[in-house]
C-alpha positions as CSV (number, residue, x, y, z in Angstrom):
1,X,340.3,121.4,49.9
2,X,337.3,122.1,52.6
3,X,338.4,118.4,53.9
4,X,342.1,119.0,54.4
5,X,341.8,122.4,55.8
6,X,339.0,120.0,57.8
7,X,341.6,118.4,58.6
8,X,344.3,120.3,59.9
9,X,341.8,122.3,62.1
10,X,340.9,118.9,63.9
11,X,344.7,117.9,64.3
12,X,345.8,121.4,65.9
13,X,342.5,121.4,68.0
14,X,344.3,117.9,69.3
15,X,348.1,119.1,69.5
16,X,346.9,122.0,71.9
17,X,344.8,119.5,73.9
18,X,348.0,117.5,74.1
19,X,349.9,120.4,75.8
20,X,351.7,121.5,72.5
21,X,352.3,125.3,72.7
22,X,352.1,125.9,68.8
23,X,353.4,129.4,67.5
24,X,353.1,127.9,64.0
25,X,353.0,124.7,61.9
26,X,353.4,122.5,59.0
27,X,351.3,120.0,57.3
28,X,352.9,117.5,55.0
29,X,350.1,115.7,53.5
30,X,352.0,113.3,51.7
31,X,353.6,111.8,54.3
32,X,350.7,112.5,56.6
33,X,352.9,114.6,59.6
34,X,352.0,117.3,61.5
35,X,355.3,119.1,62.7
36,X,354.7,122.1,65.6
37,X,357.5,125.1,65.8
38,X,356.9,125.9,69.5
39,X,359.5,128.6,71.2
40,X,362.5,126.6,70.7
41,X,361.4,123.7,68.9
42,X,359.9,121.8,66.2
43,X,358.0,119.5,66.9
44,X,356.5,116.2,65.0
45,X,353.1,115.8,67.2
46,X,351.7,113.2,64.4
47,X,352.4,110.9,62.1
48,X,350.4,108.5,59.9
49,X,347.5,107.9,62.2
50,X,350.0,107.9,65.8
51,X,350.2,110.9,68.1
52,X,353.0,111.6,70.1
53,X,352.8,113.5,74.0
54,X,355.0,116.5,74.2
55,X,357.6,114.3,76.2
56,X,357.8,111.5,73.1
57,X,358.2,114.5,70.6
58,X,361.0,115.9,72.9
59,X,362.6,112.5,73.0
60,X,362.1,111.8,69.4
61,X,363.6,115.3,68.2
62,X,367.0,115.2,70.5
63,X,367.5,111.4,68.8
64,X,367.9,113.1,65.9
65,X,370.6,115.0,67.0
66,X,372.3,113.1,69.6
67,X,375.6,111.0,68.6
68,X,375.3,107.2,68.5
């Protein structure tokens, strides 16, 4: 338990190094992702071992939601 809360600590000390303005977050273990709720958005940061700048996160999130 002391290891993931380990962790977590060591991936948000990252995110705010990366410019991510966290207000809160969520750790999914089992699929290894770290998502950030920021002001207006939420955020995947990391995922399985790759981080993601603010800007790639931005970009990643609108795909989801943009029409093809």
């Amino acid at each position: 338990m002391k290891a993931a809360q380990n962790k977590i600590e060591e991936l948000l000390l990252k995110a705010s190094k990366l410019g991510y303005m966290i207000i809160n977050y969520e750790y999914q273990p089992e699929s290894d992702t770290l998502i950030i709720y920021g002001v207006r958005r939420r955020l995947v940061a990391y995922q399985k071992g790759k981080w993601f700048s603010v800007e790639e996160a931005k970009q990643n999130e609108s795909k989801k939601y943009s029409r093809s």
